[in-house]
C-alpha positions in Angstrom: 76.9 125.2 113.2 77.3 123.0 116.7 75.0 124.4 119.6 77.0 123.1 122.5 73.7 122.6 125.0 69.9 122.4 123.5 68.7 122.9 127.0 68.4 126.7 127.1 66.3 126.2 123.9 64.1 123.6 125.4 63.7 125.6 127.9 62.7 129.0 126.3 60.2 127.4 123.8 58.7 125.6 126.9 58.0 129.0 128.8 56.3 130.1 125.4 54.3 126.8 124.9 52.9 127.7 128.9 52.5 131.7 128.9 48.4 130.0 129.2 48.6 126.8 131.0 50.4 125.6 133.8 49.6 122.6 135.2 49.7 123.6 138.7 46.5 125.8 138.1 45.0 124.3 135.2 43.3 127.3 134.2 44.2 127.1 130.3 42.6 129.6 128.4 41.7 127.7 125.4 44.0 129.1 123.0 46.0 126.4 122.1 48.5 127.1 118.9 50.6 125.3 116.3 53.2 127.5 115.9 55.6 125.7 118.6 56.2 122.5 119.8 53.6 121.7 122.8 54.8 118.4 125.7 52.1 116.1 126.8 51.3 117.9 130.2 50.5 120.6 127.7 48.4 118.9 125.3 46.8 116.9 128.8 46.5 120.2 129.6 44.1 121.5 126.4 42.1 118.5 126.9 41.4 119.4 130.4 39.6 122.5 129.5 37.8 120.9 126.7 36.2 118.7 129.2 35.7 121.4 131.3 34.0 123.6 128.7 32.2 121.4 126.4 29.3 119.2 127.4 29.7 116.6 124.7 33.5 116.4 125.2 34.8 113.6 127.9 38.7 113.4 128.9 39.1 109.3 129.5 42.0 107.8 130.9 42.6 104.3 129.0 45.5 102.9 131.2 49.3 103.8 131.6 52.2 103.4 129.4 55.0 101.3 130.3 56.9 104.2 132.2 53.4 104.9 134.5 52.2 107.6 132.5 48.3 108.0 132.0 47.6 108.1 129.0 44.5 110.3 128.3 42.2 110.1 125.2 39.3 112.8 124.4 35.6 111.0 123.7 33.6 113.3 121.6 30.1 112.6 121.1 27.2 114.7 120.9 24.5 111.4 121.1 23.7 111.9 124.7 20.5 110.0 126.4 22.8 106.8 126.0 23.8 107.2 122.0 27.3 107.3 123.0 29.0 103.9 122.0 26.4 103.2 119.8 27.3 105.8 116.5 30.0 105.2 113.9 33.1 106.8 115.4 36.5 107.5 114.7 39.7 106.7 116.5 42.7 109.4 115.8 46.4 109.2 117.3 49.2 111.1 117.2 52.8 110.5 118.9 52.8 107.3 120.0 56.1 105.9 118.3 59.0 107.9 119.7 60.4 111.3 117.7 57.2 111.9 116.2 56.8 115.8 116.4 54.2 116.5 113.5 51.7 113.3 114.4 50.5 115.0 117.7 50.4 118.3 116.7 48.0 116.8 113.7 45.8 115.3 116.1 45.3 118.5 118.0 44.7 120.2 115.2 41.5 117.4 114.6 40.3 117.8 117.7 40.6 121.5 117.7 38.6 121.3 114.7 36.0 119.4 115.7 35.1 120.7 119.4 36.5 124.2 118.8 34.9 124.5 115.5 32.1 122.5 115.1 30.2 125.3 113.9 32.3 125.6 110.9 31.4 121.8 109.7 28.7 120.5 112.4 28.1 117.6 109.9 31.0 116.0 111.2 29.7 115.9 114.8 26.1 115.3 114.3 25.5 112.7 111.4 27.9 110.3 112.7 25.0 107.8 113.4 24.1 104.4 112.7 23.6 101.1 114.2 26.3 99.2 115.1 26.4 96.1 112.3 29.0 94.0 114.2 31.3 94.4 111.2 34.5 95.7 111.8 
């Protein structure tokens, strides 16, 4: 079967994938879903009310790509009082080679999991201490 013109499709799983975010208003309601494809401005989007509604949740910016875009990373840490930066942590990263649909989405998921649902597994959040060895 040929489709003559994705476009129409693009467009109609878009609207879906922003019924509760636009990025005019930012007011994203929190429930962000796997069961469609979401763009950055989207997933930018997610992280923006994350920072907004967690206290131990920072949106960084860590530069631009080579087309301008900022690219945004979420720092998690629940140290406070200056223990951020100085724990065991974890870098996780999803979509950064072209085509990659499932890489992002599994990095949302992780970070869903642990802000959203720390509760669930607050071991993951809380013991990540130690002192920093040197060793990579």
């Amino acid at each position: 079967m040929a489709i003559p013109s994705l476009a129409p499709l693009l467009q109609a799983e878009r609207g879906r994938a922003l019924e509760d975010c636009t990025a005019e208003d930012s007011t994203y309601s929190g429930d962000f879903t796997f069961d469609a494809y979401h763009d950055t401005e989207t997933m930018y989007d997610y992280f923006e009310y994350l920072d907004r509604t967690v206290s131990w949740v920072n949106l960084v910016s860590i530069g631009e790509s080579y087309e301008g875009r900022d690219m945004r990373v979420l720092r998690v840490c629940k140290g406070g009082n200056g223990e951020c930066g100085k724990r065991y942590g974890m870098w996780i990263d999803g979509g950064i080679h072209a085509r990659e649909w499932i890489a992002p989405a599994t990095a949302m998921f992780l970070a869903q999991e642990l802000v959203e649902n720390d509760g669930d597994h607050p071991d993951l959040t809380e013991n990540m201490v130690g002192e920093d060895t040197g060793q990579e």
